[in-house]
C-alpha positions in Angstrom: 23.2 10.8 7.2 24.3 13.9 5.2 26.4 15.1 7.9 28.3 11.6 7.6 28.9 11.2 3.9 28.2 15.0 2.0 29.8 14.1 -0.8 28.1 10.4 -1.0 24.3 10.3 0.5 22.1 11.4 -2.0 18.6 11.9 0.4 16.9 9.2 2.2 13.8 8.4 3.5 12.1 10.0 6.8 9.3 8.6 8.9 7.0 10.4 10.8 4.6 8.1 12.4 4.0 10.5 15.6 0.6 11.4 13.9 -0.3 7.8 13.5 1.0 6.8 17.1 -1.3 9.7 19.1 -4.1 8.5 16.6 -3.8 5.0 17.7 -3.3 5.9 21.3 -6.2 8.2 21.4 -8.1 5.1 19.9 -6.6 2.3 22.9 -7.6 4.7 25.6 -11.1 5.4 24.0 -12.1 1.4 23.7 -11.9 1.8 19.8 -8.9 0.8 18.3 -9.1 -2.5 16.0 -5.5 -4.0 14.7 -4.9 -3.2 11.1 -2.1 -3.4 8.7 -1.1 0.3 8.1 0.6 1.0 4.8 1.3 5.3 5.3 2.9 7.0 2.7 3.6 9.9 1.1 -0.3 11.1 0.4 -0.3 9.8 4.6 2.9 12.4 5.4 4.1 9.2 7.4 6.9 8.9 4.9 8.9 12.1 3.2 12.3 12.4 1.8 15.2 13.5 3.5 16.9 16.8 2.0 18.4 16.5 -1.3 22.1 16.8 -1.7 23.0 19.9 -3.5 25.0 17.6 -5.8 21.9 16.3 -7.4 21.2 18.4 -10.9 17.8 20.3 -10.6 16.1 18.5 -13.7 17.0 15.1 -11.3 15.6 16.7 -8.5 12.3 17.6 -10.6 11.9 13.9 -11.6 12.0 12.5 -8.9 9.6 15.4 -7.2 7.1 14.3 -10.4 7.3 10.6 -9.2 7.0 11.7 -5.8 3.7 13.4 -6.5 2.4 10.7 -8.9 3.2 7.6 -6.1 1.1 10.2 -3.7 -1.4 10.9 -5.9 -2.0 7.1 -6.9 -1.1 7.8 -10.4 2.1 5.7 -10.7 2.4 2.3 -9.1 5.9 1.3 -8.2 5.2 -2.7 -8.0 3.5 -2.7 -11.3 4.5 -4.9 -14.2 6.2 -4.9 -16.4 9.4 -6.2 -14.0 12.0 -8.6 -14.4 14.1 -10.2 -11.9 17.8 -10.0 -12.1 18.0 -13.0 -14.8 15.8 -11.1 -16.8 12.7 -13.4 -16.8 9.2 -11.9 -15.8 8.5 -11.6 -12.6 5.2 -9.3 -13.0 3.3 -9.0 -16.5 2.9 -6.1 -17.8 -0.3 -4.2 -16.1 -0.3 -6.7 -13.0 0.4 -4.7 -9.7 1.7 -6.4 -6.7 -0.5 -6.4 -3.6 0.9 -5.9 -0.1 1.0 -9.6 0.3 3.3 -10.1 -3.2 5.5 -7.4 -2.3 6.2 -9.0 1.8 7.2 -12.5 0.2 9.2 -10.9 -2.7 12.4 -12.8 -2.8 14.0 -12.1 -5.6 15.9 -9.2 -6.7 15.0 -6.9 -10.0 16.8 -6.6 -13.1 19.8 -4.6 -12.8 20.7 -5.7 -9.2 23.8 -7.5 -8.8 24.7 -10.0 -5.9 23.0 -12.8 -4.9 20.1 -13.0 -2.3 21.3 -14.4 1.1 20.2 -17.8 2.0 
């Protein structure tokens, strides 16, 4: 996406899921796969960030590295309270953390968001 907008895309994220597919392939043909809900991350290397524009001031860059780690590391959660939703009621208390379930029916949008949610 850089190549399209270098003065506008910031990063993004990648996925690299060819790891997970020969796994799971290795597992059809051997008789031993079971279906499962696969949540890879970062700490998985299924999900990495895109290069960062040079744009980006280093002290940003080394933020967002720290968070990076911390989400891998399971030392921050992202979907964990406190949060608001856009009207600025409370959506998650503080020290509740979404599960996967929470997060998939989420439909609301956070504080700070503007725009309304389609219906």
């Amino acid at each position: 996406m850089a190549r399209f907008g270098p003065d506008a895309h910031l990063t993004g994220s990648m996925v690299h899921w060819g790891g997970y597919y020969t796994d799971t392939a290795k597992a059809v043909l051997s008789k031993k796969w079971k279906p499962e809900d696969v949540w890879g991350g970062f700490s998985a290397g299924m999900v990495k960030m895109a290069p960062y524009n040079k744009a980006i001031p280093k002290d940003v860059v080394a933020t967002v590295e720290t968070f990076k780690k911390q989400i891998s590391d399971g030392t921050f959660t992202i979907f964990e309270g406190p949060i608001n939703a856009q009207d600025g009621s409370i959506k998650v208390s503080q020290g509740t953390k979404l599960n996967d379930g929470d997060i998939l029916s989420m439909n609301w949008y956070v504080e700070g968001v503007e725009g309304a949610l389609p219906q």
